[in-house]
N, CA, C and O atoms as CSV, one atom per row, in Angstrom:
chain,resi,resn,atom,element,x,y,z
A,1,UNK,N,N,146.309,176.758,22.062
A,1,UNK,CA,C,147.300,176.650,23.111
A,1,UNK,C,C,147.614,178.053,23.614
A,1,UNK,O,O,147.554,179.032,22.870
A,2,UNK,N,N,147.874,178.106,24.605
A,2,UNK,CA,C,148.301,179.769,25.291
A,2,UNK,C,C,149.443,179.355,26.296
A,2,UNK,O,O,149.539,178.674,27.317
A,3,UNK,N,N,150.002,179.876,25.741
A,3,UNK,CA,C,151.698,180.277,27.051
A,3,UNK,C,C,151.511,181.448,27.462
A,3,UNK,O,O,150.823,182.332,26.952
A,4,UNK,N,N,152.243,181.472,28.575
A,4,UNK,CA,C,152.460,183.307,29.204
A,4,UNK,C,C,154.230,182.828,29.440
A,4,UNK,O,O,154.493,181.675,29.782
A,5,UNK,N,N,155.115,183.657,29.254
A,5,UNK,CA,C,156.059,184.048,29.629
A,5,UNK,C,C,156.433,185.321,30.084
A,5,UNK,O,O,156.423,186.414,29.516
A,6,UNK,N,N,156.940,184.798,31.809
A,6,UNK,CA,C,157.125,185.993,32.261
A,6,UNK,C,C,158.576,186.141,32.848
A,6,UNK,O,O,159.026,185.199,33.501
A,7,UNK,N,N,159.299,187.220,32.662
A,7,UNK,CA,C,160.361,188.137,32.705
A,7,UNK,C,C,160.634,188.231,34.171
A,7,UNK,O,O,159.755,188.790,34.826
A,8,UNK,N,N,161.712,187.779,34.829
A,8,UNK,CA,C,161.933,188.040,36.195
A,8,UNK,C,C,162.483,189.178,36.332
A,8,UNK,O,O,163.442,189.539,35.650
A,9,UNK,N,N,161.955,189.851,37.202
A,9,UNK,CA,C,162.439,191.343,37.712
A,9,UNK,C,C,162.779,191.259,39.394
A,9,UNK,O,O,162.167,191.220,40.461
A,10,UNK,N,N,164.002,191.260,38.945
A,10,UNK,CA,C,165.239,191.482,40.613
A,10,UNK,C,C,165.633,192.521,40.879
A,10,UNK,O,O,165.927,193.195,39.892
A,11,UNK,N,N,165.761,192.921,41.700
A,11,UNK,CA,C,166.163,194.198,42.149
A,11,UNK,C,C,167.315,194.278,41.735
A,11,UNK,O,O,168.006,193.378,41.258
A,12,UNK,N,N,167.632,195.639,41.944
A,12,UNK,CA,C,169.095,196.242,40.566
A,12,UNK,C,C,170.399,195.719,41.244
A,12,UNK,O,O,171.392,195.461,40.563
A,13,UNK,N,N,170.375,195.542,42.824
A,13,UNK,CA,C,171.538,195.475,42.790
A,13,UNK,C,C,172.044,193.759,42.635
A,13,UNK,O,O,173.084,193.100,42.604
A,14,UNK,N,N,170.603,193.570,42.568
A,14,UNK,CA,C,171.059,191.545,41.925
A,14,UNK,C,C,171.679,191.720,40.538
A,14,UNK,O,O,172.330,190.806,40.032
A,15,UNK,N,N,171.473,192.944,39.892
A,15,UNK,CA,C,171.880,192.688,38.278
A,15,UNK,C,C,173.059,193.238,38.141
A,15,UNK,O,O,173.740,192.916,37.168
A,16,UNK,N,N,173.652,194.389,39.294
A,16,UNK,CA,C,174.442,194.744,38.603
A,16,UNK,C,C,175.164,196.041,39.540
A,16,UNK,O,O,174.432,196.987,39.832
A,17,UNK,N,N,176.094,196.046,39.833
A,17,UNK,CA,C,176.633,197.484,40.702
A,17,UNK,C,C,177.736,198.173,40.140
A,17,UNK,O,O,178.429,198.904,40.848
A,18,UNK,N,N,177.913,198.047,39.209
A,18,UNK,CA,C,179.141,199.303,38.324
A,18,UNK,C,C,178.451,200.481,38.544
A,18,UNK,O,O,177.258,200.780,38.503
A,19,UNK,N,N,179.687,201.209,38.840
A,19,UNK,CA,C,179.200,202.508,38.682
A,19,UNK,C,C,179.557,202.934,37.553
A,19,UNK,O,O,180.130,202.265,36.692
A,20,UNK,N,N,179.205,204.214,37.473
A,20,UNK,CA,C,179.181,204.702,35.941
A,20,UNK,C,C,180.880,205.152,35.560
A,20,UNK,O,O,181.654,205.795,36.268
A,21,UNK,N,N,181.111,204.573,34.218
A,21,UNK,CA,C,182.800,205.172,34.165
A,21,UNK,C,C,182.596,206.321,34.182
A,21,UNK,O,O,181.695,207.078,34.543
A,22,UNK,N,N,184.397,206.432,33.352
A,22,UNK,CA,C,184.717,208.234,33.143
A,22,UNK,C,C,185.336,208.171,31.816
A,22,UNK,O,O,185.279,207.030,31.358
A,23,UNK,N,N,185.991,209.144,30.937
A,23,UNK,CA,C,185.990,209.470,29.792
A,23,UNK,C,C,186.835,210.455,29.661
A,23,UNK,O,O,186.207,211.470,29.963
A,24,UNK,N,N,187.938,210.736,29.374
A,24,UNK,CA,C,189.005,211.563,29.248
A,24,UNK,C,C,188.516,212.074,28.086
A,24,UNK,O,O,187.924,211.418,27.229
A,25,UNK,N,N,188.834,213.605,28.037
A,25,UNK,CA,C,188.036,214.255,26.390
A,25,UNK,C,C,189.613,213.973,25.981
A,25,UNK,O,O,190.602,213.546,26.578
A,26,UNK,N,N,189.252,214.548,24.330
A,26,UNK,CA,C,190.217,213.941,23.476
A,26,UNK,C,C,191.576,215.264,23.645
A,26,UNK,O,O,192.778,215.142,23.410
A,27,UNK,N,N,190.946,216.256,24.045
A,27,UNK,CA,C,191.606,217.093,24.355
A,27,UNK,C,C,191.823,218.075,26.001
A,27,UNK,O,O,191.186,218.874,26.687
A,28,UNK,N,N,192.654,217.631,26.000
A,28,UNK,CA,C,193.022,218.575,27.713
A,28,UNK,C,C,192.848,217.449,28.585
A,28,UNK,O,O,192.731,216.260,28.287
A,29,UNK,N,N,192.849,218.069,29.836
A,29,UNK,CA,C,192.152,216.817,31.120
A,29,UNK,C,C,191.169,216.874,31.085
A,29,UNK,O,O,191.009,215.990,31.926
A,30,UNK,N,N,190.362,217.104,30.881
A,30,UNK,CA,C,188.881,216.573,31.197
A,30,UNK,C,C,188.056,215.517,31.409
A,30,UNK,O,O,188.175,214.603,30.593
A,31,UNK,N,N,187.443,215.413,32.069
A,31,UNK,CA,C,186.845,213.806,32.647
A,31,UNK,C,C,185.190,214.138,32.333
A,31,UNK,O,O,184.645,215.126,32.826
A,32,UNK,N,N,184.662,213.428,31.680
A,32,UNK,CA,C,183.158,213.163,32.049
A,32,UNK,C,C,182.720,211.772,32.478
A,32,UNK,O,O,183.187,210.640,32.351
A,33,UNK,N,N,181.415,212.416,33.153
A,33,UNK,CA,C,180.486,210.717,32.996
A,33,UNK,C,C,180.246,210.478,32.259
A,33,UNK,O,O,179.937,211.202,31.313
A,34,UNK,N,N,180.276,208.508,32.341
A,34,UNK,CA,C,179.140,207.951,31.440
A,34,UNK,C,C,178.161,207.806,31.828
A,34,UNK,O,O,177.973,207.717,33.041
A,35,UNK,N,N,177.396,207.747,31.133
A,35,UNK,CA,C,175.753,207.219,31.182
A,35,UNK,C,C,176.001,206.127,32.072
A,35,UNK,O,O,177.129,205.643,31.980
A,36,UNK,N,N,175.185,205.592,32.955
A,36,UNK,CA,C,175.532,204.604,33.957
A,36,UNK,C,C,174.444,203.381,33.056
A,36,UNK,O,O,173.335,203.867,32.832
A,37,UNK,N,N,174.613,201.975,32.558
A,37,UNK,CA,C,174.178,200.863,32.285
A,37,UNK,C,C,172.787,200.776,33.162
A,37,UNK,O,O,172.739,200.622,34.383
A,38,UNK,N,N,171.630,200.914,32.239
A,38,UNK,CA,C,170.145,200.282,32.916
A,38,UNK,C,C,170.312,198.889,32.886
A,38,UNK,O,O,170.054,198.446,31.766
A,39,UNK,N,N,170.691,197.922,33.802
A,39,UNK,CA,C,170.529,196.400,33.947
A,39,UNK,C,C,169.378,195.868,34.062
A,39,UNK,O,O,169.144,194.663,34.161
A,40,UNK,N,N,168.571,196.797,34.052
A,40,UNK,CA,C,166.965,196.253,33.738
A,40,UNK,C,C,166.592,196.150,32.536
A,40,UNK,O,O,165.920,195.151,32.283
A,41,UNK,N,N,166.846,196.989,31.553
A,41,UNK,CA,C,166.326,197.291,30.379
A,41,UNK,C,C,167.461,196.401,29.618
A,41,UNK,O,O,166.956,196.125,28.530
A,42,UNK,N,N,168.900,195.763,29.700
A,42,UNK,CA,C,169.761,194.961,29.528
A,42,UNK,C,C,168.756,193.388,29.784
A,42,UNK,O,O,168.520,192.565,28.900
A,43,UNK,N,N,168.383,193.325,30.967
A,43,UNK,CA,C,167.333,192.129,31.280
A,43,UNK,C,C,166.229,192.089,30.070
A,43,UNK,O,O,165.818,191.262,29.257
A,44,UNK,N,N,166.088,192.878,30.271
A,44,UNK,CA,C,164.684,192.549,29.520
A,44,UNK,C,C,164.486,192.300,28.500
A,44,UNK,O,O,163.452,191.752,28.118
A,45,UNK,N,N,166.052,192.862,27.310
A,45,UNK,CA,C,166.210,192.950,25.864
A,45,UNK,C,C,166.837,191.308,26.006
A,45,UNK,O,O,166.873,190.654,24.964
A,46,UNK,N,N,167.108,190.946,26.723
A,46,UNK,CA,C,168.091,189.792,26.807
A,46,UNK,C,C,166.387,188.620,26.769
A,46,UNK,O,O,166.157,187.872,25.819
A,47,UNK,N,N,165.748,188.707,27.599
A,47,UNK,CA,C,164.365,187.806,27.820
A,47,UNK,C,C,163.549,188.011,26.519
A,47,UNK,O,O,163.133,186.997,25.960
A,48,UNK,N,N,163.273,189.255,25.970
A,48,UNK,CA,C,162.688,189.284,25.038
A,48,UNK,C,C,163.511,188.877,23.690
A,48,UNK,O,O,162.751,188.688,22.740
A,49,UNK,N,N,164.623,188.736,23.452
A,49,UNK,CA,C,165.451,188.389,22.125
A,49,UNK,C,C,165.413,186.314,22.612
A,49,UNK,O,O,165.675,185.452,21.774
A,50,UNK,N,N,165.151,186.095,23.634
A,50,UNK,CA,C,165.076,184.524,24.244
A,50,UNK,C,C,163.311,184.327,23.622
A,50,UNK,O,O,163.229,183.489,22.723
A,51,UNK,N,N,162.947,184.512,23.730
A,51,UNK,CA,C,161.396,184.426,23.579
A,51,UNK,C,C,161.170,184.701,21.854
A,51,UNK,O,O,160.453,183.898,21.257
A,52,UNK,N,N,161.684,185.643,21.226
A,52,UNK,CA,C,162.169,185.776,19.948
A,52,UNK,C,C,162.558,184.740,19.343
A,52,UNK,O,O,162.202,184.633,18.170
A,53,UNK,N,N,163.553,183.470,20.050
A,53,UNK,CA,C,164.521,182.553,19.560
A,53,UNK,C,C,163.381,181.992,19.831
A,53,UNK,O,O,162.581,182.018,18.896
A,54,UNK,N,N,162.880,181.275,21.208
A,54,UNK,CA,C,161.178,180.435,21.463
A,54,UNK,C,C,160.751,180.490,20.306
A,54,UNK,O,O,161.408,179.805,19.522
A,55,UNK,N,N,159.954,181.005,19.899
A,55,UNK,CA,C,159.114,181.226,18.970
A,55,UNK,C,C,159.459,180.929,17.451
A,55,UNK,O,O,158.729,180.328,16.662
A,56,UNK,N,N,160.446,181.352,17.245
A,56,UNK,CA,C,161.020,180.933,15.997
A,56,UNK,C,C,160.902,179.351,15.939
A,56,UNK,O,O,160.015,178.768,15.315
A,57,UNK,N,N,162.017,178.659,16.747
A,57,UNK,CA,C,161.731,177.391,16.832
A,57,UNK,C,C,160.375,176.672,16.698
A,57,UNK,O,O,160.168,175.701,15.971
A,58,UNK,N,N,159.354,177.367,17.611
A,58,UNK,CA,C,158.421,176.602,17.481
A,58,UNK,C,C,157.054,176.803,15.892
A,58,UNK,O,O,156.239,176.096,15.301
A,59,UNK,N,N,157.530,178.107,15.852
A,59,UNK,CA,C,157.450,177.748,14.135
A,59,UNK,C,C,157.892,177.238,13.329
A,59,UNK,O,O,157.135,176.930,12.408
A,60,UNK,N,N,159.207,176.903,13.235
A,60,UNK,CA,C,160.062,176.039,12.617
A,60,UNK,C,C,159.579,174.356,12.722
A,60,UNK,O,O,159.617,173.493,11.844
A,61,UNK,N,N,159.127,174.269,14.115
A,61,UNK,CA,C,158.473,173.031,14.364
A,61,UNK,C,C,157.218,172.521,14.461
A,61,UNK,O,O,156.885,171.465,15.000
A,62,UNK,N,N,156.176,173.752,13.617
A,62,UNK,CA,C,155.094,173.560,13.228
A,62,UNK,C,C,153.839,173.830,14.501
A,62,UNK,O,O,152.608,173.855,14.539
A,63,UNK,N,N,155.019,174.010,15.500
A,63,UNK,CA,C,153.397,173.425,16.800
A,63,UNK,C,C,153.161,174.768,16.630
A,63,UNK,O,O,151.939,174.688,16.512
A,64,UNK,N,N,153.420,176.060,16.517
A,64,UNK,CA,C,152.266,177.349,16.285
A,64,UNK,C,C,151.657,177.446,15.159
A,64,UNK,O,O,152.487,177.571,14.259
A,65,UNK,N,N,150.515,177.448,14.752
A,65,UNK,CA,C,150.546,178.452,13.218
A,65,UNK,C,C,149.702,180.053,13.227
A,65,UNK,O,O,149.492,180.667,12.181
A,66,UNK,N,N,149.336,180.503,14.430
A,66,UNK,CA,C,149.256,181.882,14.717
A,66,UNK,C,C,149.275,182.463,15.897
A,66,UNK,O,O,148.890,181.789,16.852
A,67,UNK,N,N,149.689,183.745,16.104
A,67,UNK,CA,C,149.946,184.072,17.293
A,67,UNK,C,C,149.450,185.446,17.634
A,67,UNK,O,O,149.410,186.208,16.668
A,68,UNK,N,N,149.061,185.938,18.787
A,68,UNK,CA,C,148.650,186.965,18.851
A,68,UNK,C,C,149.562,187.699,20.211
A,68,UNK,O,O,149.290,187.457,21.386
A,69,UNK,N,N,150.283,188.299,19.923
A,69,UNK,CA,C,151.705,188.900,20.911
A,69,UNK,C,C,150.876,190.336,22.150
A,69,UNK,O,O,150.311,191.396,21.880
A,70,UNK,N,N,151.112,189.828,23.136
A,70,UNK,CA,C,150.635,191.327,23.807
A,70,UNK,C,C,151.981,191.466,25.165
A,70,UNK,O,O,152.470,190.599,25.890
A,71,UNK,N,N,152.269,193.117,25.044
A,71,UNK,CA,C,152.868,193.070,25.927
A,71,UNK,C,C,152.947,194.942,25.927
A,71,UNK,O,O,152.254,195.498,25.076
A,72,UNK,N,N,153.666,195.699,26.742
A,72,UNK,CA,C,154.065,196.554,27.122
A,72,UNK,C,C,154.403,197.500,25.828
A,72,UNK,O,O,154.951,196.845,24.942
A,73,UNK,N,N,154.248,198.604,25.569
A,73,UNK,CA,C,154.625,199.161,23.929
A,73,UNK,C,C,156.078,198.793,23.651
A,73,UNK,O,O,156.478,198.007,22.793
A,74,UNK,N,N,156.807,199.502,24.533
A,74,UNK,CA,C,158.595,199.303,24.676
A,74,UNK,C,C,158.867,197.849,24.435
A,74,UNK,O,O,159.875,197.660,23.753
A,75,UNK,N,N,158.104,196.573,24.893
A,75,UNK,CA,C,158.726,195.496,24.509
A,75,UNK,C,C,158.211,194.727,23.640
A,75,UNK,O,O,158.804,193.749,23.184
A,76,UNK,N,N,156.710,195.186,23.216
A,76,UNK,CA,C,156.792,195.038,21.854
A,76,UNK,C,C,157.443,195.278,20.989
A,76,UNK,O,O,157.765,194.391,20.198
A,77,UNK,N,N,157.922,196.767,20.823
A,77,UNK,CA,C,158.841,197.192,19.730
A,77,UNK,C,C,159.893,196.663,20.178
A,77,UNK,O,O,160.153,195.924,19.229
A,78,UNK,N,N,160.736,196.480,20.958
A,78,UNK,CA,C,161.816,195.299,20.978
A,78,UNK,C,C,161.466,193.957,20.547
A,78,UNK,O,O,162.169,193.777,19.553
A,79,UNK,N,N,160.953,193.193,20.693
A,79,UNK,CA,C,160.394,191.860,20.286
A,79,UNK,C,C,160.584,192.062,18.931
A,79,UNK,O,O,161.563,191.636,18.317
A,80,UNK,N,N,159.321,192.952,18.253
A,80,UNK,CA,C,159.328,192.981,16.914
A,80,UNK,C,C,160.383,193.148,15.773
A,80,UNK,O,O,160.298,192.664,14.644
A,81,UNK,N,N,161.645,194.114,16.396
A,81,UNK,CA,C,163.128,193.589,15.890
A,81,UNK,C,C,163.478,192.417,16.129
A,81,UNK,O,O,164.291,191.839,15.407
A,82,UNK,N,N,163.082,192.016,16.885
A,82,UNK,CA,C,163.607,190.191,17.182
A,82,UNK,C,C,162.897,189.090,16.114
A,82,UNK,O,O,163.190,188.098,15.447
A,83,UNK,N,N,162.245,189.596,16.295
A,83,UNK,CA,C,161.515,188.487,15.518
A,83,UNK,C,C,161.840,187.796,13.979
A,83,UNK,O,O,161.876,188.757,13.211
A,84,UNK,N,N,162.044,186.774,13.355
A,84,UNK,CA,C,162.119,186.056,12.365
A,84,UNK,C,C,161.292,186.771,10.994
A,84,UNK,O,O,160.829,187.847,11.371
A,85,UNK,N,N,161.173,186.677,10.467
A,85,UNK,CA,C,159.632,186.983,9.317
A,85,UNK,C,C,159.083,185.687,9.226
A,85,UNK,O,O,157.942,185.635,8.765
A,86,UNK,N,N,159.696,184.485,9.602
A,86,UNK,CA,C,158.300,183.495,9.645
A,86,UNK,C,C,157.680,183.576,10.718
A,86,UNK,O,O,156.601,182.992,10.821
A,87,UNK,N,N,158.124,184.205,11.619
A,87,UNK,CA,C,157.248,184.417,13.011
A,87,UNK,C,C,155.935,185.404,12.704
A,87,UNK,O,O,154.730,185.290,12.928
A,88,UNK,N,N,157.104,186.846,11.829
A,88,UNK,CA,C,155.805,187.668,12.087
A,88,UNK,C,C,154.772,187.169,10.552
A,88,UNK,O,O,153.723,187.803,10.429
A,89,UNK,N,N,154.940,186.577,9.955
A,89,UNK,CA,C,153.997,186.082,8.986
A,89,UNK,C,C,152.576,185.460,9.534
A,89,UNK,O,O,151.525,185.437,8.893
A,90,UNK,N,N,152.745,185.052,10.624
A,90,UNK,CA,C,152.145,183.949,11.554
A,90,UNK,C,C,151.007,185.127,12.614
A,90,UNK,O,O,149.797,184.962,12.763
A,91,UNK,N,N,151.767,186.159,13.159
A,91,UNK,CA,C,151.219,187.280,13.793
A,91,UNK,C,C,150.220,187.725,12.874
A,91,UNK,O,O,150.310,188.142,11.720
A,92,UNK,N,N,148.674,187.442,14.085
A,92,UNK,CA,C,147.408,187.753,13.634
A,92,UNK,C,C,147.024,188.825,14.327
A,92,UNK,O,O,146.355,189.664,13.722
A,93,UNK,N,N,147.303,189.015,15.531
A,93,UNK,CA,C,147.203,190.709,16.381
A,93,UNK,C,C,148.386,191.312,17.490
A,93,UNK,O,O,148.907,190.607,18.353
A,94,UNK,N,N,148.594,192.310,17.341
A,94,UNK,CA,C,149.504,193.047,18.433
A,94,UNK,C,C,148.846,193.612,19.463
A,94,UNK,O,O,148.091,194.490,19.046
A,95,UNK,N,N,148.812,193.482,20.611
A,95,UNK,CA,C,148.243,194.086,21.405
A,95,UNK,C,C,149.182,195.017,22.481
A,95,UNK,O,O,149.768,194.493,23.428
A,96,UNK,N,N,149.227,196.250,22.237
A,96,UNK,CA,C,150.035,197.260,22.957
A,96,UNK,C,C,149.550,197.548,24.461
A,96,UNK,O,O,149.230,198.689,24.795
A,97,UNK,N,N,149.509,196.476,25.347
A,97,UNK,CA,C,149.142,196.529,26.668
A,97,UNK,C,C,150.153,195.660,27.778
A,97,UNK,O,O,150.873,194.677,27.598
A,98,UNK,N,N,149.772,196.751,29.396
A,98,UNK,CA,C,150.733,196.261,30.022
A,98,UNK,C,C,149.692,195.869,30.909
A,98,UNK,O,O,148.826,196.617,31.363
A,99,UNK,N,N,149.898,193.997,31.250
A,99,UNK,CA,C,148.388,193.487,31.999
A,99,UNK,C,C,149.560,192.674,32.789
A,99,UNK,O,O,149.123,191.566,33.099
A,100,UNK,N,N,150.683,192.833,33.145
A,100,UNK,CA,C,151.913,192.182,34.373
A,100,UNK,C,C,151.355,192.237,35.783
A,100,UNK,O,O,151.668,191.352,36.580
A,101,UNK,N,N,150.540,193.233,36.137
A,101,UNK,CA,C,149.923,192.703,37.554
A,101,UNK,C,C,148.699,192.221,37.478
A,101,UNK,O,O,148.163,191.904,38.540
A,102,UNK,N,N,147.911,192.036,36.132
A,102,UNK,CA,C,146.569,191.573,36.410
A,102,UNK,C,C,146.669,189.957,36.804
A,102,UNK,O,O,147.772,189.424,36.926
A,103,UNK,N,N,145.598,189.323,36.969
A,103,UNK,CA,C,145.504,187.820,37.150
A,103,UNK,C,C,144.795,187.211,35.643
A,103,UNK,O,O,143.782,187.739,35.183
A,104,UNK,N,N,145.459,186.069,34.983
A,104,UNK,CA,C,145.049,185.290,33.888
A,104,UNK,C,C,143.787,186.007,33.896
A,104,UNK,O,O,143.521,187.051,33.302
A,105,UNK,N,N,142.930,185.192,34.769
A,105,UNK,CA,C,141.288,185.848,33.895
A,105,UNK,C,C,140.940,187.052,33.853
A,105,UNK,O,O,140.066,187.047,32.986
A,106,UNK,N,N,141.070,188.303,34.295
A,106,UNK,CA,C,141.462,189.538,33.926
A,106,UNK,C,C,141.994,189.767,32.294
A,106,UNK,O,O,141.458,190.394,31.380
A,107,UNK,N,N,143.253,189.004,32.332
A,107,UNK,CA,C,143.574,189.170,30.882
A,107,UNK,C,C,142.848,188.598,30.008
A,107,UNK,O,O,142.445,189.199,29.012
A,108,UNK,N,N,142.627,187.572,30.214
A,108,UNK,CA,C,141.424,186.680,28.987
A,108,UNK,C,C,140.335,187.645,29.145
A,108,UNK,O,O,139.744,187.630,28.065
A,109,UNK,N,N,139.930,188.236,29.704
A,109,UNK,CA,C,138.723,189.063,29.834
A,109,UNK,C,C,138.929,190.372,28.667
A,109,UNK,O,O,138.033,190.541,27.840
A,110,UNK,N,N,140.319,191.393,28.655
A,110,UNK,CA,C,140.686,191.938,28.421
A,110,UNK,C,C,140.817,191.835,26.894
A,110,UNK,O,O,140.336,192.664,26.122
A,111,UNK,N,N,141.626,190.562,26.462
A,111,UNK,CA,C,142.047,190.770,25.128
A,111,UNK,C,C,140.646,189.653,24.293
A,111,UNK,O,O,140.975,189.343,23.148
A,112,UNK,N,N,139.247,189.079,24.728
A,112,UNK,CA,C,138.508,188.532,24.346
A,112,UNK,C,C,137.761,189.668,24.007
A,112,UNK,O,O,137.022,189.525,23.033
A,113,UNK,N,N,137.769,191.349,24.863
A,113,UNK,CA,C,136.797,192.149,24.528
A,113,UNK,C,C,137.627,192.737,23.149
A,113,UNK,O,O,137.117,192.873,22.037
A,114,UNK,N,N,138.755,192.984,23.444
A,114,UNK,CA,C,140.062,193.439,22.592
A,114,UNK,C,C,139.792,193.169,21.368
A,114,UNK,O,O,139.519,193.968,20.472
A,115,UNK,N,N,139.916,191.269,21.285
A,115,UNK,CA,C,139.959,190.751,19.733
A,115,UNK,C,C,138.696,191.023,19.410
A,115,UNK,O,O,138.542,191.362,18.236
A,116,UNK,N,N,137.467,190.971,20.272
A,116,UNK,CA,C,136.275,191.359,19.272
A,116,UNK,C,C,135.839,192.641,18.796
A,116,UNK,O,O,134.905,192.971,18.066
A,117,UNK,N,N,136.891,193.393,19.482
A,117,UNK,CA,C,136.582,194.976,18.720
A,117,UNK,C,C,137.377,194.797,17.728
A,117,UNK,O,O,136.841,195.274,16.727
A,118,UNK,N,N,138.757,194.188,17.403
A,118,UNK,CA,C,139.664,194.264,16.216
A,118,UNK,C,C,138.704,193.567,14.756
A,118,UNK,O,O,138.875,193.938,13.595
A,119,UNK,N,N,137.656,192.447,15.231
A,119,UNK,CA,C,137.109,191.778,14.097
A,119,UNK,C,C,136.243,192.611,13.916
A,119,UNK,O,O,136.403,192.972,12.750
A,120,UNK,N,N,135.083,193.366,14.516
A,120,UNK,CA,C,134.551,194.387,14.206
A,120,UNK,C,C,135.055,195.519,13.110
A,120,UNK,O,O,134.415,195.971,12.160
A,121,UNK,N,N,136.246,195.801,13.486
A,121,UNK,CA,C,136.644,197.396,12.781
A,121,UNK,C,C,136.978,196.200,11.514
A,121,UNK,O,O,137.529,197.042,10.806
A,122,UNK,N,N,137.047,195.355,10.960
A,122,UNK,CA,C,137.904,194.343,10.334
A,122,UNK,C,C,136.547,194.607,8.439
A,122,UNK,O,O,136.770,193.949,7.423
């Protein structure tokens, strides 16, 4: 079985228009900025911790029994905090690639040359 789940990306000001606060120091008047909120990178931890929960479930419910995760480095390593340990027990390859504008067969092309170099070095 193969799913793709993909992450909607809206432009920033659909996510979000705060501007950045301010911060009185603890001493005197002083004002700084804050760091102004990435609502993208808020999106994305939010889709990838959802897909985290996906997955769990559907191990829980037997319909996976291995998986091979590919996505972007950054949201891999987010994912991979997400993840269950019966999930990652189940994880047979990681693939640290960003293939978001290719087309399906592109990617099947990609991670078929991929997995047969991983069984090789194996």
């Amino acid at each position: 079985m193969r799913q793709t789940f993909e992450h909607p990306d809206p432009p920033a000001h659909e996510l979000g228009t705060d501007k950045p606060g301010r911060v009185f120091a603890s001493v005197g008047a002083r004002r700084a900025a804050m760091e102004s909120t990435d609502f993208h990178e808020l999106a994305e931890e939010d889709f990838l911790k959802g897909l985290a929960a996906h997955l769990k479930r559907e191990v829980t419910e037997h319909r996976i029994g291995a998986l091979v995760l590919v996505a972007p480095p950054r949201a891999l390593a987010t994912l991979r905090r997400s993840l269950k340990p019966s999930v990652h027990k189940i994880v047979l390859h990681e693939v640290e690639r960003d293939y978001v504008h290719m087309p399906m067969y592109e990617i099947e092309q990609h991670l078929t040359k991929h997995l047969a170099g991983d069984k090789k070095r194996s």
